[in-house]
KELO-883805 format. One line per 5 residues: number of its first residue (from 1); for each residue x, y, z of N, C-alpha, C, CB. Coordinates in nm, 3 decimals, always signed. Glycine has a CB too. Example, Ala and Ser with C-alpha at 12.3 -4.5 7.8 and 13.67 -1.06 7.14 Angstrom:
# KELO-883805
1 = +1.319 -0.569 +0.780 +1.230 -0.450 +0.780 +1.320 -0.330 +0.780 +1.131 -0.447 +0.905; +1.285 -0.225 +0.708 +1.367 -0.106 +0.714 +1.290 +0.003 +0.787 +1.408 -0.060 +0.572
//
This chain:
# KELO-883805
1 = +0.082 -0.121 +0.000 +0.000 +0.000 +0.000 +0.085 +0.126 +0.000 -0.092 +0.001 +0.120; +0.207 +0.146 -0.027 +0.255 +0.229 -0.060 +0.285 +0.316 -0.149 +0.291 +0.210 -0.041; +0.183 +0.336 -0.237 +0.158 +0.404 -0.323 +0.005 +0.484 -0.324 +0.187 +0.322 -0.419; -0.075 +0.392 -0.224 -0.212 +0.412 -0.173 -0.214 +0.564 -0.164 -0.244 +0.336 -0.028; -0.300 +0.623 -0.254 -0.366 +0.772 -0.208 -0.458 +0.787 -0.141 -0.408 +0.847 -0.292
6 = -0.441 +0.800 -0.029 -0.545 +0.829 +0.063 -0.671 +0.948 +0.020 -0.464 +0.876 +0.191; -0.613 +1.059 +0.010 -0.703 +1.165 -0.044 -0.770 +1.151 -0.166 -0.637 +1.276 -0.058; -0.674 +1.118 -0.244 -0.778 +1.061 -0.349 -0.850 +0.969 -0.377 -0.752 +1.051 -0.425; -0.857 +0.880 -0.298 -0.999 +0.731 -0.248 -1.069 +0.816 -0.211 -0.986 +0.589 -0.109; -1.019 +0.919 -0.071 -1.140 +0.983 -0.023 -1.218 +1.029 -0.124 -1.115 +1.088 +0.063
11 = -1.140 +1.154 -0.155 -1.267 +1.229 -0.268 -1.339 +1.140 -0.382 -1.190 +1.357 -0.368; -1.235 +1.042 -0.423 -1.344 +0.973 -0.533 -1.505 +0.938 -0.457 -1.266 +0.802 -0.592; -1.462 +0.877 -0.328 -1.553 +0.806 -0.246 -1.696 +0.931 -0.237 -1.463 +0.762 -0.077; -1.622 +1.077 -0.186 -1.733 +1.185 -0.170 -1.779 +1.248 -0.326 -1.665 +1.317 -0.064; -1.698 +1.242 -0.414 -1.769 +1.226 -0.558 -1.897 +1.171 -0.569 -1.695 +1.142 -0.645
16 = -1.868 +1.032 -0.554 -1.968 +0.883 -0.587 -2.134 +0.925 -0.521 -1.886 +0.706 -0.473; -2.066 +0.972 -0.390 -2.155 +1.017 -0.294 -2.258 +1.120 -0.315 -2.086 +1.054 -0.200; -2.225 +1.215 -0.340 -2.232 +1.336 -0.365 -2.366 +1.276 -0.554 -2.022 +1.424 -0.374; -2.274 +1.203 -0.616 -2.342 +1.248 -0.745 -2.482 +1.145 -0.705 -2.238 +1.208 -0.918; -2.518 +1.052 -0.630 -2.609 +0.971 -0.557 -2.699 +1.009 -0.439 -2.541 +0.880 -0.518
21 = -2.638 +1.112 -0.398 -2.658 +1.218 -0.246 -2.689 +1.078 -0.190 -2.810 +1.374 -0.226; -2.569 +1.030 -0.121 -2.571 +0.903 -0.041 -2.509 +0.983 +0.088 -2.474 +0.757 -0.110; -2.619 +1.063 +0.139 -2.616 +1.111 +0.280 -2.555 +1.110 +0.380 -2.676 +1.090 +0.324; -2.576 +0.981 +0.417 -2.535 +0.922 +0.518 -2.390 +0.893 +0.548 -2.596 +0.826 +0.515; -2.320 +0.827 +0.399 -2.209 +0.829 +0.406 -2.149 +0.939 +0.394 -2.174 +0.761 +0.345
26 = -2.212 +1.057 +0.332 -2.127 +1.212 +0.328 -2.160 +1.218 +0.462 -2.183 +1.362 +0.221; -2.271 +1.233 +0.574 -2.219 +1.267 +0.670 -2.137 +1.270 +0.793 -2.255 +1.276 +0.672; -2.110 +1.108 +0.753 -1.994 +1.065 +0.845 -1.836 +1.111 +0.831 -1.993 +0.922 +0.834; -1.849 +1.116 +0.688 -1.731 +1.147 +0.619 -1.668 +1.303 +0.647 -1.765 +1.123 +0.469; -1.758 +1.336 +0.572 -1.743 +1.543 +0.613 -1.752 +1.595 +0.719 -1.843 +1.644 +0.564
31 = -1.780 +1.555 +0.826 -1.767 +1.620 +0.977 -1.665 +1.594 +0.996 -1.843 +1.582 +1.094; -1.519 +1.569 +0.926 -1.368 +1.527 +0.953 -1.301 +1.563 +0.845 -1.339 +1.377 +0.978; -1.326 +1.592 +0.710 -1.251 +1.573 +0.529 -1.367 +1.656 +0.494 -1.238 +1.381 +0.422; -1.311 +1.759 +0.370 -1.140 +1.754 +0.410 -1.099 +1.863 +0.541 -1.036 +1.815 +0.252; -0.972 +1.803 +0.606 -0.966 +1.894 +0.687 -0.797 +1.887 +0.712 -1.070 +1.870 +0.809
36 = -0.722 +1.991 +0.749 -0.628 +1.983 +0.813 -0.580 +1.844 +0.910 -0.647 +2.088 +0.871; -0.451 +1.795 +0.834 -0.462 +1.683 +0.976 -0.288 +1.677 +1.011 -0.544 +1.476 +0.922; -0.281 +1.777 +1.071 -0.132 +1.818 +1.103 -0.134 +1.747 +1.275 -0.101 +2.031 +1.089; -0.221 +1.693 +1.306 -0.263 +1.646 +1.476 -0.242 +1.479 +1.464 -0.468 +1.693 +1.532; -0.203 +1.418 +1.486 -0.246 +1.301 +1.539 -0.380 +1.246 +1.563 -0.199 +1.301 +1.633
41 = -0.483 +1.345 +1.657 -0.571 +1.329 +1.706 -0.686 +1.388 +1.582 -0.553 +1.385 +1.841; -0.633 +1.408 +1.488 -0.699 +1.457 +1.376 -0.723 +1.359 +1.281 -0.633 +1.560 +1.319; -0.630 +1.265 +1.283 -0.592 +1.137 +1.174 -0.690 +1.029 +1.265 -0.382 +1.082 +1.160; -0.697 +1.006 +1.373 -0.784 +0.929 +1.421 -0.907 +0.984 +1.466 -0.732 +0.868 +1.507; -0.968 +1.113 +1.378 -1.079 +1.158 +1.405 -1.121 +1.107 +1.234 -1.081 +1.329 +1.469
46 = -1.047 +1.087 +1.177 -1.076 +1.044 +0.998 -1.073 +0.886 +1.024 -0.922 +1.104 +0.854; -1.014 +0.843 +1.081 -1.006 +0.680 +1.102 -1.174 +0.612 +1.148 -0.875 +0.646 +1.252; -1.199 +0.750 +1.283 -1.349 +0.696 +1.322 -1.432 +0.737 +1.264 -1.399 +0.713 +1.437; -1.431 +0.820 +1.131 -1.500 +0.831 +1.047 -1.513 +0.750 +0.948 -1.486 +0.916 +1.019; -1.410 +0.698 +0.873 -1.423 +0.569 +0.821 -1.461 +0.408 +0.834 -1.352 +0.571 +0.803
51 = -1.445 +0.419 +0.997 -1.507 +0.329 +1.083 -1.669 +0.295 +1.089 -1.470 +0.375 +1.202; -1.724 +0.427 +1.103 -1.841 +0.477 +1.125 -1.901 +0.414 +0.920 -1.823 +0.688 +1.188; -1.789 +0.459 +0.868 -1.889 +0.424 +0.718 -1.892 +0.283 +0.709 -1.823 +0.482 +0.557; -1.781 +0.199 +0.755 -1.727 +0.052 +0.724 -1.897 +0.011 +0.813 -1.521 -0.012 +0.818; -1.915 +0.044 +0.924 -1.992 -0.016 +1.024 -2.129 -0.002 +0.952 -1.978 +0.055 +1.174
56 = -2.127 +0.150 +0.977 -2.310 +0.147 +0.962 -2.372 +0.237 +0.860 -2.391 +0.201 +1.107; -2.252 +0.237 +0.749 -2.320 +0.250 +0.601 -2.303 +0.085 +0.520 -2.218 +0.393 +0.496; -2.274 +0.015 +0.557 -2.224 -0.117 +0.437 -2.353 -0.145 +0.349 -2.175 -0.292 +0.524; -2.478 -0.167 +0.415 -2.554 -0.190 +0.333 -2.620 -0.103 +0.219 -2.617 -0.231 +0.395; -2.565 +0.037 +0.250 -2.556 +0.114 +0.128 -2.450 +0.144 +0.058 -2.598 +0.213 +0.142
61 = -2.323 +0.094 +0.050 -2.195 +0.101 -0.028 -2.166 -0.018 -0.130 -2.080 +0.106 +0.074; -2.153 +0.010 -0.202 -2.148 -0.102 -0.370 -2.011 -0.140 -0.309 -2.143 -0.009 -0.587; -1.995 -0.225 -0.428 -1.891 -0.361 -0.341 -1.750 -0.265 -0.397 -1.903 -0.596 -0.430; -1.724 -0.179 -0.471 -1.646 -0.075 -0.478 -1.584 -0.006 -0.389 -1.692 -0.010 -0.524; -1.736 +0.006 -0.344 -1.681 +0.133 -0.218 -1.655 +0.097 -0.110 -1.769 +0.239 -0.174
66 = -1.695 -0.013 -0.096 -1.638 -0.093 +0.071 -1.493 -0.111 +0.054 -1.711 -0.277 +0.113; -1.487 -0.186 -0.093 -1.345 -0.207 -0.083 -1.219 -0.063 -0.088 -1.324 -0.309 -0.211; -1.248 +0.029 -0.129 -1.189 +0.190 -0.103 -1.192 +0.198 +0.035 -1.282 +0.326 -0.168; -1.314 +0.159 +0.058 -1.361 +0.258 +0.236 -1.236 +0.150 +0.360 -1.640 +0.210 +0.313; -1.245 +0.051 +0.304 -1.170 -0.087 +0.348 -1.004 -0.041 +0.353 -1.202 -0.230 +0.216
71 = -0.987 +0.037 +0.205 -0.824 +0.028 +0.188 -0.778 +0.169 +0.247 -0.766 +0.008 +0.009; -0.912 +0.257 +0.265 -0.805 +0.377 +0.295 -0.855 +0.338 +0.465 -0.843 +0.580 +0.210; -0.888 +0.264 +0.571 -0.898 +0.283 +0.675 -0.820 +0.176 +0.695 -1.012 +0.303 +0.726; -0.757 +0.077 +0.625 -0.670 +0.017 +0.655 -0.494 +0.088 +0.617 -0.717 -0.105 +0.597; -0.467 +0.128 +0.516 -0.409 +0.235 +0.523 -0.368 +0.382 +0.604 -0.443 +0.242 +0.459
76 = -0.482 +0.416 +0.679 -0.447 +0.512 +0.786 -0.399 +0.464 +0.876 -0.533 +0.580 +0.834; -0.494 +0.340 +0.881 -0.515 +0.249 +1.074 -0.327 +0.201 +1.091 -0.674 +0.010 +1.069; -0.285 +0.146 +0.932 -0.131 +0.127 +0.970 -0.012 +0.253 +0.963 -0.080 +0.016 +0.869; -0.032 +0.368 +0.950 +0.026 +0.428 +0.968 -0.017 +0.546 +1.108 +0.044 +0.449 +0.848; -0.094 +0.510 +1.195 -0.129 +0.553 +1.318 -0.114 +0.454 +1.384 -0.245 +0.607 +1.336
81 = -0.113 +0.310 +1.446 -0.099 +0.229 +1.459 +0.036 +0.149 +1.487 -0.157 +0.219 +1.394; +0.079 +0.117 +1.326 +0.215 +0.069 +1.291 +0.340 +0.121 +1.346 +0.230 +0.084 +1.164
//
């Protein structure tokens, strides 16, 4: 995953969203992104936001977007984490 763009999964992800107005997942998402994340405590405020989509958006995310929503919170989770 080292090449993994984080920001750009995101936004594709709030694209997708956005052109579907899939709500729910914009609102988990955007109360965190985009935002400054010069904090630590900022990067795991985007982690429990992605958490929050993995959990209790799945049954509205195409098998696409789980797998994005999947790679960029596994991607953060190891570089906060790791």
């Amino acid at each position: 995953m080292g090449d993994f763009d984080l920001f750009g999964t995101l936004d594709t992800l709030i694209d997708a969203w956005c052109e579907r107005r899939a709500l729910r997942q914009l609102h988990y998402l955007l109360r965190v992104y985009p935002g400054i994340f010069a904090h630590t405590d900022q990067k795991f405020e985007l982690l429990d936001a992605l958490k929050d989509v993995k959990g209790l958006c799945r049954d509205h995310l195409t098998a696409e977007e789980k797998r994005k929503v999947q790679q960029a919170h596994d991607f953060l989770e190891e570089r906060l984490r790791g």
